[in-house]
N, CA, C and O atoms as a GROMACS GRO file, in nm:
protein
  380
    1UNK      N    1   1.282   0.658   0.936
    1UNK     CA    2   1.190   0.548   0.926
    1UNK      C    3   1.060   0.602   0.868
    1UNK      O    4   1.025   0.716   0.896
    2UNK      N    5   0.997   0.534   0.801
    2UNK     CA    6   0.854   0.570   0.738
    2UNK      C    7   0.759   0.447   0.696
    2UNK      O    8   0.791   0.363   0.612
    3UNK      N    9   0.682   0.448   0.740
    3UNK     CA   10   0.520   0.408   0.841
    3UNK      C   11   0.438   0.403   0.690
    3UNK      O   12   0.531   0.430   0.615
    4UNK      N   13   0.340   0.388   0.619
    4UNK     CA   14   0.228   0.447   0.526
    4UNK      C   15   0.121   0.252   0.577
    4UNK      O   16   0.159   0.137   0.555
    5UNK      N   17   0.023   0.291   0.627
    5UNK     CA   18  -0.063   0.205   0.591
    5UNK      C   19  -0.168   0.265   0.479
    5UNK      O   20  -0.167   0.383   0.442
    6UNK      N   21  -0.282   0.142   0.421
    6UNK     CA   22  -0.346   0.190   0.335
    6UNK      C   23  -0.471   0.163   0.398
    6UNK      O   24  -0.484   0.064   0.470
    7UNK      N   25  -0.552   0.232   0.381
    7UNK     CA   26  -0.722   0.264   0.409
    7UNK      C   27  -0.792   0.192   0.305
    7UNK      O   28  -0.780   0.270   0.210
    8UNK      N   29  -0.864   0.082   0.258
    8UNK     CA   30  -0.973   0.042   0.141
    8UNK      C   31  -1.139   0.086   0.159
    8UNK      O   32  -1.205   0.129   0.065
    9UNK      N   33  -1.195   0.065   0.306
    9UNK     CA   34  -1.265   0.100   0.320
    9UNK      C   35  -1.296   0.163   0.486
    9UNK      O   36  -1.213   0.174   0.577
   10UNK      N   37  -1.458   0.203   0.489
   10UNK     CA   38  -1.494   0.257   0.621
   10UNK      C   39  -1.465   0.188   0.715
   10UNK      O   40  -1.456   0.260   0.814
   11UNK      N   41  -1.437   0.042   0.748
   11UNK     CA   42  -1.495  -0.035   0.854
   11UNK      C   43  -1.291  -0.043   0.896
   11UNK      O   44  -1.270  -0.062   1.015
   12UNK      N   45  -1.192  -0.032   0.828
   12UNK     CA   46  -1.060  -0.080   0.832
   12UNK      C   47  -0.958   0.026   0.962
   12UNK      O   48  -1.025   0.116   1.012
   13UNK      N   49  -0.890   0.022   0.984
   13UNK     CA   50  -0.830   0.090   1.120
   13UNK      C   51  -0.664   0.069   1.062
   13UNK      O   52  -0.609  -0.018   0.995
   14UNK      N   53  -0.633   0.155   1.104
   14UNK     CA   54  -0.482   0.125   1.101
   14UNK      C   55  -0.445   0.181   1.230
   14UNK      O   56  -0.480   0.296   1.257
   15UNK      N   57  -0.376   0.107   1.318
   15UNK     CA   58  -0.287   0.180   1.445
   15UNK      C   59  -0.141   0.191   1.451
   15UNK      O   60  -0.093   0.080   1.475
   16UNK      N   61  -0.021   0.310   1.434
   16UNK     CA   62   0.074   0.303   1.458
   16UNK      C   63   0.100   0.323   1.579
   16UNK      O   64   0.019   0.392   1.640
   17UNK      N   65   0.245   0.260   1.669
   17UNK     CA   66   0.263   0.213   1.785
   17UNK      C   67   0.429   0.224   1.792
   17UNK      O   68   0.519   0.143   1.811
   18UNK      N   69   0.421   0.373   1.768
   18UNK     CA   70   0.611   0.388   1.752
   18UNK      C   71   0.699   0.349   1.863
   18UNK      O   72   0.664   0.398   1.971
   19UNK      N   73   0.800   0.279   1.866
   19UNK     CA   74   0.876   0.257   1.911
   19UNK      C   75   1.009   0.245   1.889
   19UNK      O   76   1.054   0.162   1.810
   20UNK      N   77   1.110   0.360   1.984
   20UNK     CA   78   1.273   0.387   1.908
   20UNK      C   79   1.324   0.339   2.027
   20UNK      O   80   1.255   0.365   2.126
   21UNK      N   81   1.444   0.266   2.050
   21UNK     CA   82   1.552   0.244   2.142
   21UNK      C   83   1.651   0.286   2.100
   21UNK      O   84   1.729   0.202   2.054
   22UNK      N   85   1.702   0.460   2.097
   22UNK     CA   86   1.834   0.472   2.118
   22UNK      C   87   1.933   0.475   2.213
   22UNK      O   88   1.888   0.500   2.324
   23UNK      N   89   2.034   0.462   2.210
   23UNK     CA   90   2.134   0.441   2.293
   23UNK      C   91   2.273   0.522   2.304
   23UNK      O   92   2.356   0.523   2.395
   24UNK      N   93   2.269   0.613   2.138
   24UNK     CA   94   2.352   0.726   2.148
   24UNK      C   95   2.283   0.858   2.176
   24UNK      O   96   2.168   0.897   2.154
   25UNK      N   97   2.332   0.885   2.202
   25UNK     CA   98   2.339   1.045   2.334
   25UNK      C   99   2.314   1.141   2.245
   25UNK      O  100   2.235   1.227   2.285
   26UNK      N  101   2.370   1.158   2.102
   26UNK     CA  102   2.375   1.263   2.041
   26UNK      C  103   2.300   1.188   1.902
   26UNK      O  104   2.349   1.256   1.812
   27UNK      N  105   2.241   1.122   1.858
   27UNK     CA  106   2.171   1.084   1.787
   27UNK      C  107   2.029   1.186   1.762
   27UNK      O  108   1.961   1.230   1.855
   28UNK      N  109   2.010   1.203   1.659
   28UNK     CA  110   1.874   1.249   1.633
   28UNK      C  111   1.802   1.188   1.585
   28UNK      O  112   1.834   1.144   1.474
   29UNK      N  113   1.662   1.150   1.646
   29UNK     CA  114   1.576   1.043   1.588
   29UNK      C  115   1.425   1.110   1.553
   29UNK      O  116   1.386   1.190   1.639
   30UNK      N  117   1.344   1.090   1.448
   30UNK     CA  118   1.235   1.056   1.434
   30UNK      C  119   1.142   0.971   1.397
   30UNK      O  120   1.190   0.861   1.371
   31UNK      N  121   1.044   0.977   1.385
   31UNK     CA  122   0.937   0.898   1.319
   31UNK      C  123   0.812   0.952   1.280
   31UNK      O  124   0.732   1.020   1.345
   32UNK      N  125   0.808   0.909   1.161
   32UNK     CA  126   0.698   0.893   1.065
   32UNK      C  127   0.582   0.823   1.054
   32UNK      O  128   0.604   0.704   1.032
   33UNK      N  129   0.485   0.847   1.060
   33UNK     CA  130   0.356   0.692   1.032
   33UNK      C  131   0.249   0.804   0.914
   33UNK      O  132   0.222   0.921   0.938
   34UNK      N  133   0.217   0.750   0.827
   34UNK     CA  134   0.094   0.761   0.780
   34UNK      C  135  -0.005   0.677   0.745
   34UNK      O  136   0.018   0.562   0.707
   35UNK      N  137  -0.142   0.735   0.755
   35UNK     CA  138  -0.287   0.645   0.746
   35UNK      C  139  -0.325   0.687   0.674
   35UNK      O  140  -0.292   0.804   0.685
   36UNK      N  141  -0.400   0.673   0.567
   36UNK     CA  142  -0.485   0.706   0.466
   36UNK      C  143  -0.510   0.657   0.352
   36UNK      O  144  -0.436   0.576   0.299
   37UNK      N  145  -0.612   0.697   0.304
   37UNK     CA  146  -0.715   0.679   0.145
   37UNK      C  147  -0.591   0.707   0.060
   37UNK      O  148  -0.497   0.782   0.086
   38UNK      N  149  -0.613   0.618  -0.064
   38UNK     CA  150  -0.511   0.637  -0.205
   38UNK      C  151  -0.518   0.791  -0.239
   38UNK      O  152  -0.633   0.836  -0.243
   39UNK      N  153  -0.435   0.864  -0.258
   39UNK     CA  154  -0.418   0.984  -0.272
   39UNK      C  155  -0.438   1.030  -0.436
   39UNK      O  156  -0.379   0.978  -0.530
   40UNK      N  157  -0.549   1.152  -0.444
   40UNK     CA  158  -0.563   1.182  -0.580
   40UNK      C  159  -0.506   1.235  -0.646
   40UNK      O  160  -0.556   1.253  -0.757
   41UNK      N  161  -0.372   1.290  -0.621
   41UNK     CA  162  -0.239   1.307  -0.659
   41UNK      C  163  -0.202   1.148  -0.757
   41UNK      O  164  -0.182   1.143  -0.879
   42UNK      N  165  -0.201   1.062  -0.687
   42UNK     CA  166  -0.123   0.948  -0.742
   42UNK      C  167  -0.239   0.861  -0.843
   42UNK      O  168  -0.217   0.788  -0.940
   43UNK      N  169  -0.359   0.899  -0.783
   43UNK     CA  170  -0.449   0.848  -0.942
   43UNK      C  171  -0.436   0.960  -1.034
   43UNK      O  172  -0.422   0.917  -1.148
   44UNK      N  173  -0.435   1.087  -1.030
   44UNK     CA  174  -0.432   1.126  -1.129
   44UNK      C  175  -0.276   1.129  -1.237
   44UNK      O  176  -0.262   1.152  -1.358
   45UNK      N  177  -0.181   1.098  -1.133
   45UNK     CA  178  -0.024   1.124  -1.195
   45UNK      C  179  -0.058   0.979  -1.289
   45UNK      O  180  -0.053   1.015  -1.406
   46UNK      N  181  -0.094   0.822  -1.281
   46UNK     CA  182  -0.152   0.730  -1.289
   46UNK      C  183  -0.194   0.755  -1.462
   46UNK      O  184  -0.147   0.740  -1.575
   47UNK      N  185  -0.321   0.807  -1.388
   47UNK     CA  186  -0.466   0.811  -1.526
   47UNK      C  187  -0.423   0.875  -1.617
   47UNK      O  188  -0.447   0.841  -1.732
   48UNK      N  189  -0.322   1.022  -1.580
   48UNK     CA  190  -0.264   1.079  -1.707
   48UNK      C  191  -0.214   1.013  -1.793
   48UNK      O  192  -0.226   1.034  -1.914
   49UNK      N  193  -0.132   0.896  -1.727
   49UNK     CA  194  -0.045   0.805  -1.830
   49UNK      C  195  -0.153   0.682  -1.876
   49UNK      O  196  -0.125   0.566  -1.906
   50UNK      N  197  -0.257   0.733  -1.874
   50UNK     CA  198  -0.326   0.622  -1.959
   50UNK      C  199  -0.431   0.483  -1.939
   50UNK      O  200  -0.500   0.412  -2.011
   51UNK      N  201  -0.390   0.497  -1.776
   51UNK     CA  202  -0.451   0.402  -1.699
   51UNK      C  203  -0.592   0.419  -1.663
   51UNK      O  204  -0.622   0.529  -1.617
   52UNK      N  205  -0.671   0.344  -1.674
   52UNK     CA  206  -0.800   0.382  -1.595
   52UNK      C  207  -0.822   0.399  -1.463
   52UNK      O  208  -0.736   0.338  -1.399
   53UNK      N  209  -0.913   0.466  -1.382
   53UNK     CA  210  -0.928   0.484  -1.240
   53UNK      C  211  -0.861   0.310  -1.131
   53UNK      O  212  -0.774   0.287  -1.047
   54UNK      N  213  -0.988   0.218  -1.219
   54UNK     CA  214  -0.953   0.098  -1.154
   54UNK      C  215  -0.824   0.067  -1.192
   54UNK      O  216  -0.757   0.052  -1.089
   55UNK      N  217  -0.766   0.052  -1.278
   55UNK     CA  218  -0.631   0.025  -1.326
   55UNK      C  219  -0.508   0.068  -1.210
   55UNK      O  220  -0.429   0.010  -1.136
   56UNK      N  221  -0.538   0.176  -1.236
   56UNK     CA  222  -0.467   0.298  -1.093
   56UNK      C  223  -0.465   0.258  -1.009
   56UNK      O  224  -0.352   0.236  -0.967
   57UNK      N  225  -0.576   0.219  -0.924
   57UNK     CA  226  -0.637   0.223  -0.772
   57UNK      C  227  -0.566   0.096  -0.758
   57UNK      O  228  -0.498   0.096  -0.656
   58UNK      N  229  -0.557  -0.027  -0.837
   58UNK     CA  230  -0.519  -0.160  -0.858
   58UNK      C  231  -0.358  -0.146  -0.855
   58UNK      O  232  -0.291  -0.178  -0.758
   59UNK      N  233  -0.320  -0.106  -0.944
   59UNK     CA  234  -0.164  -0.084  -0.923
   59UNK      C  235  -0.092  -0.056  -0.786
   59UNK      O  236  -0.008  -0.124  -0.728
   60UNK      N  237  -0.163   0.087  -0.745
   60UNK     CA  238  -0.092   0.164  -0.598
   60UNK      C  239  -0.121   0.038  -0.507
   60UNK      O  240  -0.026   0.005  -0.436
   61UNK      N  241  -0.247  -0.045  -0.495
   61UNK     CA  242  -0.262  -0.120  -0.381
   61UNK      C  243  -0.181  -0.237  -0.371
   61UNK      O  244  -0.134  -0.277  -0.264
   62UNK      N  245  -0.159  -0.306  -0.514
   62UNK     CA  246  -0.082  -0.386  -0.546
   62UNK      C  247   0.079  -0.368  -0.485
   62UNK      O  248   0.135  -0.459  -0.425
   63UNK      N  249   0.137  -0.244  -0.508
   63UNK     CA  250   0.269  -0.199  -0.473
   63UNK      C  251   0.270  -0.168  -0.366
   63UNK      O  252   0.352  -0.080  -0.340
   64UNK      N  253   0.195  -0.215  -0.264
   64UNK     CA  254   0.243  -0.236  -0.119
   64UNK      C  255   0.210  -0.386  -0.061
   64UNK      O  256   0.181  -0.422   0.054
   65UNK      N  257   0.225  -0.466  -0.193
   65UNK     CA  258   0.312  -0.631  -0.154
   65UNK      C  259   0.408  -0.612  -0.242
   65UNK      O  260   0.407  -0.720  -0.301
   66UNK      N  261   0.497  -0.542  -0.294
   66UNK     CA  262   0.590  -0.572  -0.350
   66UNK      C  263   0.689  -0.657  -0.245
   66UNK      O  264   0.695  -0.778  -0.229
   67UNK      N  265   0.738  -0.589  -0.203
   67UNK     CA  266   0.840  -0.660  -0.070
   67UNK      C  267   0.792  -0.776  -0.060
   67UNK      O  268   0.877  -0.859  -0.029
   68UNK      N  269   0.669  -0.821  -0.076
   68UNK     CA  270   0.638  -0.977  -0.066
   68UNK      C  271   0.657  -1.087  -0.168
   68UNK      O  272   0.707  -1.200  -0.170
   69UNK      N  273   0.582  -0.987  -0.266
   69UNK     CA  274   0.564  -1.112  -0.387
   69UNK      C  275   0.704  -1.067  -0.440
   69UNK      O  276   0.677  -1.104  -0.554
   70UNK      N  277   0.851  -1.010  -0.454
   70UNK     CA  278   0.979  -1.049  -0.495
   70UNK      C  279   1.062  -1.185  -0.441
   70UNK      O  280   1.165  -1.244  -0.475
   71UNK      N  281   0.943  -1.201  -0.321
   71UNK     CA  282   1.057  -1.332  -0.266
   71UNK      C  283   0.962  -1.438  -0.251
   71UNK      O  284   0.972  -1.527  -0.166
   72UNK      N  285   0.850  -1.425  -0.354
   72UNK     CA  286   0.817  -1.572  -0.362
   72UNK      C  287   0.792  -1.640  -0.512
   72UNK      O  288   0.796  -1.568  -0.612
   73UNK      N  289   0.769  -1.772  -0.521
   73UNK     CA  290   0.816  -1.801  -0.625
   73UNK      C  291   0.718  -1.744  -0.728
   73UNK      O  292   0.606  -1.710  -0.690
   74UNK      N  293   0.762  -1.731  -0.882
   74UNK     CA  294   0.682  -1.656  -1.024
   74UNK      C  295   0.562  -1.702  -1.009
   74UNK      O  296   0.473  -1.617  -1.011
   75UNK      N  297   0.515  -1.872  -0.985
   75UNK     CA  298   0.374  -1.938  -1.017
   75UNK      C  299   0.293  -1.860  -0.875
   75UNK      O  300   0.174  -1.830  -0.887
   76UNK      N  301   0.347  -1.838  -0.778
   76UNK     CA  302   0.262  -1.800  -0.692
   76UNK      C  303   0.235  -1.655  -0.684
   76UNK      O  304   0.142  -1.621  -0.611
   77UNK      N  305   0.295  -1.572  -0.742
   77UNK     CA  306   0.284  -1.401  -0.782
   77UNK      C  307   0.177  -1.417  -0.840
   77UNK      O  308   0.086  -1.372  -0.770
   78UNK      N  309   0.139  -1.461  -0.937
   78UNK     CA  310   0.064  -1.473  -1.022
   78UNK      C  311  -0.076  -1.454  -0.950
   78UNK      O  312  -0.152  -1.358  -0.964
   79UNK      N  313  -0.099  -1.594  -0.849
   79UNK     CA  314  -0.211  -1.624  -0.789
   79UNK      C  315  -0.286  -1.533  -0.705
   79UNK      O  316  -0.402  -1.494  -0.692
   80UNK      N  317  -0.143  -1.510  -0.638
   80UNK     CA  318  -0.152  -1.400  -0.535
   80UNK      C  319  -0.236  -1.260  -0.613
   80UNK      O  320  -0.358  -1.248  -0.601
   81UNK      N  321  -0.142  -1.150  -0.702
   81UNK     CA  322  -0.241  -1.086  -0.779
   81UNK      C  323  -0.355  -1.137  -0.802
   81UNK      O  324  -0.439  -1.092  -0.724
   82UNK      N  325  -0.404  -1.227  -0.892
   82UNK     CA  326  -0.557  -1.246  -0.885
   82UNK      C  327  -0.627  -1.253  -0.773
   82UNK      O  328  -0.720  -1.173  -0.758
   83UNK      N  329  -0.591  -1.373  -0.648
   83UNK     CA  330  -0.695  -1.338  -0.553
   83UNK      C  331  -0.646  -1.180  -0.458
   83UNK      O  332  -0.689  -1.173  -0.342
   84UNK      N  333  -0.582  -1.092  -0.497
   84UNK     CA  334  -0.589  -0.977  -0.448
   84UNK      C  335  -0.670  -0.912  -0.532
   84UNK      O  336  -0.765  -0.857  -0.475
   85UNK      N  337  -0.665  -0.897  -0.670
   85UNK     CA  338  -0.778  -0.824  -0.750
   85UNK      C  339  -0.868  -0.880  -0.754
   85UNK      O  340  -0.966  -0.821  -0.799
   86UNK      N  341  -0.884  -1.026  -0.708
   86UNK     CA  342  -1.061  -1.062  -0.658
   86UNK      C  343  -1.110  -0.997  -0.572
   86UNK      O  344  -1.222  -0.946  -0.578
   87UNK      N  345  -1.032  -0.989  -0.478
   87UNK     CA  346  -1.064  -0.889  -0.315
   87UNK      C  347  -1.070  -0.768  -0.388
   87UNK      O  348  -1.193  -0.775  -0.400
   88UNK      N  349  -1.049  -0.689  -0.433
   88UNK     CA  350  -1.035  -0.538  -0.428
   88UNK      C  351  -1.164  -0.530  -0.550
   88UNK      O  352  -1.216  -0.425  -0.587
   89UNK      N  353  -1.191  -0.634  -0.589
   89UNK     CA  354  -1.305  -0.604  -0.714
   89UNK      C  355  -1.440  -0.608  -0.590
   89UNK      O  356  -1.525  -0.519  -0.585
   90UNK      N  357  -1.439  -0.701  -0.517
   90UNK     CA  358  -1.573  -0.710  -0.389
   90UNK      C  359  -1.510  -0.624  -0.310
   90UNK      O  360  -1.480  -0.696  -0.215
   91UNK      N  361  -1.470  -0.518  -0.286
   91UNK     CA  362  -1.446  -0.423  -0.262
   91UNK      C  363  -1.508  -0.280  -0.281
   91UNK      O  364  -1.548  -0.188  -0.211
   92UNK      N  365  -1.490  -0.318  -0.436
   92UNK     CA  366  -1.567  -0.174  -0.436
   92UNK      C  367  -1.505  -0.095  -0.598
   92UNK      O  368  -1.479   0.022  -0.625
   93UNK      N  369  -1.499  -0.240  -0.689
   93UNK     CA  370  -1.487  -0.234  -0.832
   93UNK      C  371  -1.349  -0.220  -0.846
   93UNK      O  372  -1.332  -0.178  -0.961
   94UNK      N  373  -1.239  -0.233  -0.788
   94UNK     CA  374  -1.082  -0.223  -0.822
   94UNK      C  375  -1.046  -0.366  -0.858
   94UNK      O  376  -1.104  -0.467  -0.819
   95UNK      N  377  -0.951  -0.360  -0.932
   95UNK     CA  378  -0.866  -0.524  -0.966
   95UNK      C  379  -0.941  -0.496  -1.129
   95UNK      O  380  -0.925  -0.579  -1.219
   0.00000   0.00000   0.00000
């Protein structure tokens, strides 16, 4: 299993709150959670290919609604992106 929340700014919290119910005996289980700031690994893998910082920063944040916006309809993807890159522009210049 694997956990990643995203960090935008100072004031934001993320709490993971693991919880496993196994029931086989010989099972091996773990868990994963991570918290953190967009990683400068992934803006720079990003910017190499051409993208600008905001471009970057906009994309990675974007791709954690994927799972959302695939199951709703095309006219509302749309919307959705903009008022998410409205938010992330009063943010702190992303979108």
């Amino acid at each position: 299993m694997s956990c990643e929340s995203l960090i935008l700014d100072d004031k934001s919290r993320a709490y993971t709150i693991p919880h496993e119910q196994v029931f086989e005996e010989t099972a091996t289980v773990t868990h994963e959670a991570y918290t953190g700031r967009i990683g400068e690994d992934k803006l720079f893998y990003l910017r190499s290919r051409g993208l600008s910082e905001e471009e970057a920063r906009s994309l990675i944040v974007l791709g954690y609604f994927h799972d959302i916006m695939v199951n709703l309809p095309v006219e509302y993807v749309s919307i959705f992106n903009k008022a998410i890159e409205l938010e992330l522009s009063r943010m702190g210049g992303v979108g």
